[in-house]
Residue, then its C-alpha position, 0 to 999 in steps of 0.5 A: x830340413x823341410x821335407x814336402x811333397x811335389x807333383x811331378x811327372x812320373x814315368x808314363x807321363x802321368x802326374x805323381x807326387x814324390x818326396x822332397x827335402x830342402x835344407x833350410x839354411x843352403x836351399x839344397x833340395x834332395x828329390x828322395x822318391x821317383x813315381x811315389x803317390x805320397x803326402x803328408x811327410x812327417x818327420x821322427x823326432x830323430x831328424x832321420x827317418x821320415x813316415x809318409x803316406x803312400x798311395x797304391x791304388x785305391x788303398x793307402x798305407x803308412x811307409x817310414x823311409x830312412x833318409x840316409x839309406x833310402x830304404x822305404x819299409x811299410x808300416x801299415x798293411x791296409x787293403x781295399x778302400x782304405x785312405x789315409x789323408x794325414x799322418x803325424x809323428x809323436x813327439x815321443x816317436x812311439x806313435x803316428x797319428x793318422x786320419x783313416x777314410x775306410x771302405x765303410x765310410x768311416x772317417x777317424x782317428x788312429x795311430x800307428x806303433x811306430x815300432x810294431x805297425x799296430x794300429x788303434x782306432x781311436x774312440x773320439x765319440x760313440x754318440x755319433x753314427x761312424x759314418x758321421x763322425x768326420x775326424x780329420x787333421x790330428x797334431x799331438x801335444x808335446x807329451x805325446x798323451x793327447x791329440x788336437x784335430x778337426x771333426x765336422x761331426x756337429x756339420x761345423x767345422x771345430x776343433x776338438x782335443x781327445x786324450x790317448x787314454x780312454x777319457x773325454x773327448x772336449x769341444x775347444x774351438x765352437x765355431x758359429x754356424x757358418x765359420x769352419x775350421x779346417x786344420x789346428x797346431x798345438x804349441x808345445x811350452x819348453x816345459x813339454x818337450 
């Protein structure tokens, strides 16, 4: 199953973006919120749940909803300007990882206990000033230790990885100046899973 987000209609006639599922192998497609402003859906590693980002007003938050029952509970509680541009599930399903834009103008990282909604901003780089850190697209390994994201913190688009774990932060796609790049997949070997 796929699940994705779709820009409909909503209910005053404004534009929405709801969550979707179709089944890869029928092409069945099961509308699964009405009047949601939601992105970035990622599935738990069990295929039931599903954890969006869901939009109310200028705050942003994470929201795990069951498939099965449609119950949608949140995860996270922000208030204010806060934004959420990405969120991704932990192979291991103990954590979600997210980009966060707060109303300070911090652009990060974080995750989310999947269990308990606690969130930790994630240290990726205490040399550049906060506000110019730019930490965006986070992917996990497949053991759920480290993370891949783009930061534009050199004003290059590059891809850095950064261990959970206190440790070092690594530059491993130096892009030219002039080249950028915008998202990363990190493949996981069967020996990962």
């Amino acid at each position: 199953r796929i699940a994705y987000t779709r820009t409909v209609r909503g209910r005053y006639g404004s534009f929405v973006n709801d969550l979707f599922v179709v089944d890869d192998a029928t092409a069945e497609r099961q509308r699964l919120t009405r009047d949601r402003r939601a992105i970035s859906p990622t599935w738990a590693p069990d295929g039931r749940r599903l954890a969006f980002v869901g939009i109310d007003g200028p705050t942003a938050n994470v929201f795990i909803l069951d498939t099965a029952s449609g119950e949608e509970t949140p995860l996270t509680q922000f208030t204010g300007d806060v934004q959420i541009t990405s969120a991704r599930w932990s192979p291991d399903g103990a954590h979600i990882a997210i980009a966060l834009f707060d109303a300070d103008g911090a652009r990060g990282l974080a995750t989310v206990d999947a269990a308990s909604g606690e969130v930790t901003r994630l240290s990726t780089d205490t040399t550049t000033p906060l506000d110019e850190r730019d930490d965006r697209t986070p992917v996990w390994n497949g053991t759920s230790d480290a993370l891949a994201f783009t930061s534009l913190r050199d004003r290059i688009g590059n891809v850095f990885t950064a261990p959970l774990a206190p440790g070092k932060v690594k530059a491993v796609a130096p892009e030219a100046k002039g080249l950028r790049a915008w998202s990363s997949a990190w493949a996981c070997t069967s020996s990962a899973r």
